[in-house]
C-alpha positions as CSV (number, residue, x, y, z in Angstrom):
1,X,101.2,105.1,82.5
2,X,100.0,101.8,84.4
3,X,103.2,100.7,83.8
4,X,104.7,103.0,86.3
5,X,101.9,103.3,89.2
6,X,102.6,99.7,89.3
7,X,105.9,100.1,89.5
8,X,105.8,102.8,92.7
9,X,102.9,100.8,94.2
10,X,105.8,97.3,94.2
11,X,108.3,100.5,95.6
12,X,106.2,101.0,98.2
13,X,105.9,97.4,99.4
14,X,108.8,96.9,99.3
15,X,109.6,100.2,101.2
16,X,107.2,99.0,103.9
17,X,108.1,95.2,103.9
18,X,111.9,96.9,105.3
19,X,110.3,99.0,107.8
20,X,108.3,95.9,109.2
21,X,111.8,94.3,109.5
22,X,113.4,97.1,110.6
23,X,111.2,98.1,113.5
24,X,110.0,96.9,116.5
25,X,106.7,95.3,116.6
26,X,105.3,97.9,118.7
27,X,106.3,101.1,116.5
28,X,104.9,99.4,113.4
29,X,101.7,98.2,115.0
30,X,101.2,101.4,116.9
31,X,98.2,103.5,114.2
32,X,99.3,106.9,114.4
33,X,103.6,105.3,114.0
34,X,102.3,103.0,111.4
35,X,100.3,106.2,109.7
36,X,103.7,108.0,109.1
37,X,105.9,104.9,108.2
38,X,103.1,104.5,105.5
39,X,103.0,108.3,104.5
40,X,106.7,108.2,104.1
41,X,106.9,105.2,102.0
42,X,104.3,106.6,99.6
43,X,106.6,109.9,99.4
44,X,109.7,107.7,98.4
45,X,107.9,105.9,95.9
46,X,106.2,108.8,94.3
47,X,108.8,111.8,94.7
48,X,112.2,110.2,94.8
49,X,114.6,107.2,92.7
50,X,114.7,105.2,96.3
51,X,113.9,101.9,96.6
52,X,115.2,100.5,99.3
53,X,115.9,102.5,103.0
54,X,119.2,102.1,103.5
55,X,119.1,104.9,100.2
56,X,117.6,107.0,102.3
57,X,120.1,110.2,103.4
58,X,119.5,113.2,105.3
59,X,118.8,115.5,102.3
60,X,115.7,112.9,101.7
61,X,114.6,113.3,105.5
62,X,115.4,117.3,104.7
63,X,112.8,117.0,101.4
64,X,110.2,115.2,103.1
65,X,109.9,117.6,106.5
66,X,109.7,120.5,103.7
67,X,106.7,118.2,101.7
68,X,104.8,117.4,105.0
69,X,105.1,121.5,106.1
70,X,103.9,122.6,102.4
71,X,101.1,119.9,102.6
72,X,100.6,119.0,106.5
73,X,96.9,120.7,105.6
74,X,96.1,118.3,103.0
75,X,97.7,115.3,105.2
76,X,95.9,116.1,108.0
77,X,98.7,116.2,110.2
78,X,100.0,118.7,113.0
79,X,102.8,119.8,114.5
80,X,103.1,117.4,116.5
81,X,102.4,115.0,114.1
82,X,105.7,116.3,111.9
83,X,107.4,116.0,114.7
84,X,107.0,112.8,115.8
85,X,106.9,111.4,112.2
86,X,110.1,112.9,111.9
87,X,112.1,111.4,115.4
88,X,110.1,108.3,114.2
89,X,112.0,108.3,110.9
90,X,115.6,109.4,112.8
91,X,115.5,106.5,114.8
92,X,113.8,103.3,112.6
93,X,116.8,105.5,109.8
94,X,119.6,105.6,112.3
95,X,120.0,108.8,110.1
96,X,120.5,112.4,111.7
97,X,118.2,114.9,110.7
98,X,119.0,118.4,110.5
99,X,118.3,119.8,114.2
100,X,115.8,122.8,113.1
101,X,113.6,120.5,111.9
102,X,112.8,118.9,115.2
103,X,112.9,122.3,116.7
104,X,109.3,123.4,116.9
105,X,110.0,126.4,119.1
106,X,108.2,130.1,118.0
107,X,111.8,131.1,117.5
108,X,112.5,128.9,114.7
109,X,111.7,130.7,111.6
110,X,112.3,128.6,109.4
111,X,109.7,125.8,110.2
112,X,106.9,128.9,110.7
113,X,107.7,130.2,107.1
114,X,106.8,126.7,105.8
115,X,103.9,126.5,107.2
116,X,100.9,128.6,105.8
């Protein structure tokens, strides 16, 4: 069992080590971006086979939106916080995520059913 937390916690380095890279200095040093580059990286190395984030697809982005609506109470994170976390991700990715899930408009039903 130590085995593998050790194993997800060098994932996650590593996972963050490539967004440091990959992002401008001012998105990773920024606390609240850095927060959600972190959050994600965590998800990857405890809830997917990723290891690197040029892995990373849309169907991953689609999974993790639908973990951070079923948990954004736990995360302490709101709306905006998804959202941003998620244009965040879209851009640092250079990956396009489904359009719903950056719509945070009453009339999108299917973000309001996530959340409870």
């Amino acid at each position: 069992m130590k085995r593998a937390s050790v194993m997800r916690e060098q994932i996650y380095r590593n996972l963050m080590e490539e967004f440091r890279e990959k992002t401008r200095p001012s998105i990773y040093t920024n606390s609240k971006s850095s927060r959600w580059l972190q959050l994600f990286c965590m998800y990857l190395a405890n809830y997917t086979d990723i290891k690197h984030l040029d892995e990373v697809q849309e169907q991953d982005a689609e999974k993790y939106f639908d973990y951070l609506t079923s948990n954004h109470k736990r995360l302490s994170l709101s709306l905006a916080d998804i959202k941003r976390s998620m244009q965040l991700l879209e851009e640092s990715l250079n990956i396009k995520i489904y359009a719903p899930l950056l719509d945070f408009s009453l009339s999108n039903s299917v973000l309001w059913k996530n959340l409870k």
